[in-house]
N, C-alpha and C positions, 0 to 999 in steps of 0.2 A: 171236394165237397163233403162234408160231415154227414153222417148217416142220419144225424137227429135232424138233417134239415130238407130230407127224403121223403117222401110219402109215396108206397107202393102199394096199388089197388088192379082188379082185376076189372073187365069187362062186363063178366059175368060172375057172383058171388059164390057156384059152387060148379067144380068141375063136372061138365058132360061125360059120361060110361065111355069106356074103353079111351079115355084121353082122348078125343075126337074134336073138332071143333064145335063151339058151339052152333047152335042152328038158328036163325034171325029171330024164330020166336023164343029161343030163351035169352037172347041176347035183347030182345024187346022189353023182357020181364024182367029185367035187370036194372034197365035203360033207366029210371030215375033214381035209384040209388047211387050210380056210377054219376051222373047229372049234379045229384045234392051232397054226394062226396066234396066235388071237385068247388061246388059252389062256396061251401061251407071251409074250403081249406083257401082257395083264392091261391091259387098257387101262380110262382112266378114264370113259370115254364114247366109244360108237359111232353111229357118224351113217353111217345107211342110203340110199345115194343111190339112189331110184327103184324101182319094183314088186318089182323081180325081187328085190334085194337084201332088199327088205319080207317079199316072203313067204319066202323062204329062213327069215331070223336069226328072224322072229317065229312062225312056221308059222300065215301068214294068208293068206284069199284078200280082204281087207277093200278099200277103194278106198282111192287115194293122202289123199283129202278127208278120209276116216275115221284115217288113221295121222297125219297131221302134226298138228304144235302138243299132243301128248301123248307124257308118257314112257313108257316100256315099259321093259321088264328081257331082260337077254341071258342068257336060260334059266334058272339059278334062283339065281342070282348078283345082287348088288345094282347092276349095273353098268347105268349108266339108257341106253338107245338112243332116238333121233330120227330120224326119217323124213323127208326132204327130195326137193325134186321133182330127177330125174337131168337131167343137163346138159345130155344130147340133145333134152329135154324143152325144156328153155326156149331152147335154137337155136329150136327149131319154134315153140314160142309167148312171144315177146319179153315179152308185156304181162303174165306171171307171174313175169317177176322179182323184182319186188318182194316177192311171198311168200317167196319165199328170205331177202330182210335179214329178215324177220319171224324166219324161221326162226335164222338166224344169232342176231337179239337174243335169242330163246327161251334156244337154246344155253348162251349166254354167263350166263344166270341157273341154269342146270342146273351146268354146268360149272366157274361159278367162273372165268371167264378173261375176257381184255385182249385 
């Protein structure tokens, strides 16, 4: 997949003090930028990295085990989303990398791409 045919956007437009997660209400105050992003790009698949970004786009409190390796829809649009573990995530835990290429090959059967 070509990087110019990539669009990376955050949740929230400015990091929370001490890298912490956001808190529902700035992740609220954020919530139609991130909306008219996604509107304004029409993208053909969105790939969710990690909780936060999970329950935001899919309005779940479900666990990461429960979202990956299943499609989902970005609200009532046919546009299929994937939930992948976030990157901080596998700094911390080396030995889950591996589910990421699972993830990626998943992808790559959704998406139709090289």
């Amino acid at each position: 997949m070509a990087r110019s045919n990539v669009y990376i956007t955050n949740t929230v437009k400015c990091r929370p003090p001490e890298n912490r997660n956001p808190s529902s209400s700035e992740i609220s105050a954020c919530s139609n930028f991130l909306d008219n992003q996604i509107d304004l790009i029409s993208p053909n698949i969105i790939i969710l990295l990690g909780k936060v970004a999970a329950e935001r786009l899919l309005n779940t409190s479900e666990p990461m085990v429960s979202l990956r390796g299943k499609v989902h829809s970005y609200r009532d649009t046919n546009i299929p989303v994937l939930v992948f573990y976030h990157p901080a995530y596998l700094l911390r835990s080396p030995g889950e990398k591996s589910k990421v290429w699972d993830d990626i090959l998943f992808m790559k059967t959704i998406a139709n791409v090289s």
